[in-house]
C-alpha positions in Angstrom: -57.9 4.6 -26.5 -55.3 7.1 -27.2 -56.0 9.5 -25.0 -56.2 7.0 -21.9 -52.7 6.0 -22.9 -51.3 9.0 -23.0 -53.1 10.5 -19.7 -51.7 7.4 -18.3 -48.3 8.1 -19.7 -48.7 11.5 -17.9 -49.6 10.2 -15.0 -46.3 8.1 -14.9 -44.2 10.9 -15.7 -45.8 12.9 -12.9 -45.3 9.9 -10.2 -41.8 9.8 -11.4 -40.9 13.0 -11.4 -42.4 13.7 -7.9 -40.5 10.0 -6.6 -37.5 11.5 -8.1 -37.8 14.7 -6.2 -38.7 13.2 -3.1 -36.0 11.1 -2.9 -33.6 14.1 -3.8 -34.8 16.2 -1.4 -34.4 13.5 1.5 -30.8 13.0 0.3 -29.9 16.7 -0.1 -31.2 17.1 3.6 -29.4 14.0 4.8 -26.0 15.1 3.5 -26.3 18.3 4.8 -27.7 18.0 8.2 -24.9 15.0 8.8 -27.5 12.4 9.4 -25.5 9.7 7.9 -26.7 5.9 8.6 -24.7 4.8 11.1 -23.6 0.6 10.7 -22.1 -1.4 14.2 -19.0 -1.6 12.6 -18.5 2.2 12.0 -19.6 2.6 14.9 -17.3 0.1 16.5 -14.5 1.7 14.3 -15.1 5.4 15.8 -15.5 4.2 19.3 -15.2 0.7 20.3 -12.1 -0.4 19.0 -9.4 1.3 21.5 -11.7 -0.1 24.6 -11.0 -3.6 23.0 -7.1 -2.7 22.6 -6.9 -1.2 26.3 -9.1 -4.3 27.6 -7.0 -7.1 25.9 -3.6 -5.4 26.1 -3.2 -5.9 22.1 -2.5 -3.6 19.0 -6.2 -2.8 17.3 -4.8 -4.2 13.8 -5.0 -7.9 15.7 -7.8 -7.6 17.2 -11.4 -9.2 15.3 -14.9 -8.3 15.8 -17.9 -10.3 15.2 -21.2 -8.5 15.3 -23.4 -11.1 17.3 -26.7 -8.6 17.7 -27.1 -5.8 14.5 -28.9 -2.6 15.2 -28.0 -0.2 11.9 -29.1 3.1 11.6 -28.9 6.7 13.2 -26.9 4.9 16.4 -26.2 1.2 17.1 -28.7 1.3 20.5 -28.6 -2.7 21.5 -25.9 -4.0 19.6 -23.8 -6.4 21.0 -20.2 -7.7 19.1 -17.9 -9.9 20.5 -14.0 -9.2 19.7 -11.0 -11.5 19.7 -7.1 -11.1 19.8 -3.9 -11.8 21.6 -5.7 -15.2 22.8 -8.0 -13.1 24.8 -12.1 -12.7 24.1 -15.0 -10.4 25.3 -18.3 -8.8 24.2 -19.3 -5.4 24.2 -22.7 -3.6 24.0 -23.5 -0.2 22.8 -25.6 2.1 24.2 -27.7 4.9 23.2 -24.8 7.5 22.7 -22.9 5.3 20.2 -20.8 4.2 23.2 -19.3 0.6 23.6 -19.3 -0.9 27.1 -17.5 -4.2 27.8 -20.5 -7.0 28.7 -18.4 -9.5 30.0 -14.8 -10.6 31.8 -12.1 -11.0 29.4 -11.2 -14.8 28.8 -8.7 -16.5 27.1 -9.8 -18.1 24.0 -9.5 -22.0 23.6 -7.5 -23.7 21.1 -9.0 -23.9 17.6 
């Protein structure tokens, strides 16, 4: 009995050990090769957000963004958000270059 318990101790230690080094080597390799995961609103930050200032003539601090279709990950491919301010509305869809093109007219927005 002893010796299965510790062969299986071994065993776990070896698993672990090799997890653990897998998992470093995809982070170190990550990190270095800038392949950061990529979210719709960092995205939207880096790009999106001056389109929206330029498209309904307000200050980016006053303008809100809703994400109404989430793609995460190395781009935001087929995301859509929709973005508020100044008493004006639209959407905007990314495409495959992390770039945001408006989807629809600007509107006013009604009364809450």
């Amino acid at each position: 009995m002893a010796a299965a318990t510790r062969t299986e101790k071994d065993a776990e230690t070896i698993l672990t050990t090799r997890t653990r080094r897998t998992f470093l080597s995809i982070l170190a390799i990550a990190t270095t090769c800038g392949c950061a995961v990529v979210t719709v609103e960092s995205a939207w930050k880096a790009d999106g957000i001056k389109n929206a200032a330029f498209d309904l003539q307000c200050a980016e601090d006053k303008i809100e963004m809703t994400v109404l279709k989430r793609n995460d990950g190395l781009g935001c491919l087929g995301s859509k958000i929709g973005v508020r301010g100044c008493g004006k509305q639209t959407t905007y869809e990314c495409d495959n270059a992390r770039t945001w093109h408006r989807s629809a007219e600007v509107s006013a927005t009604t009364a809450r």
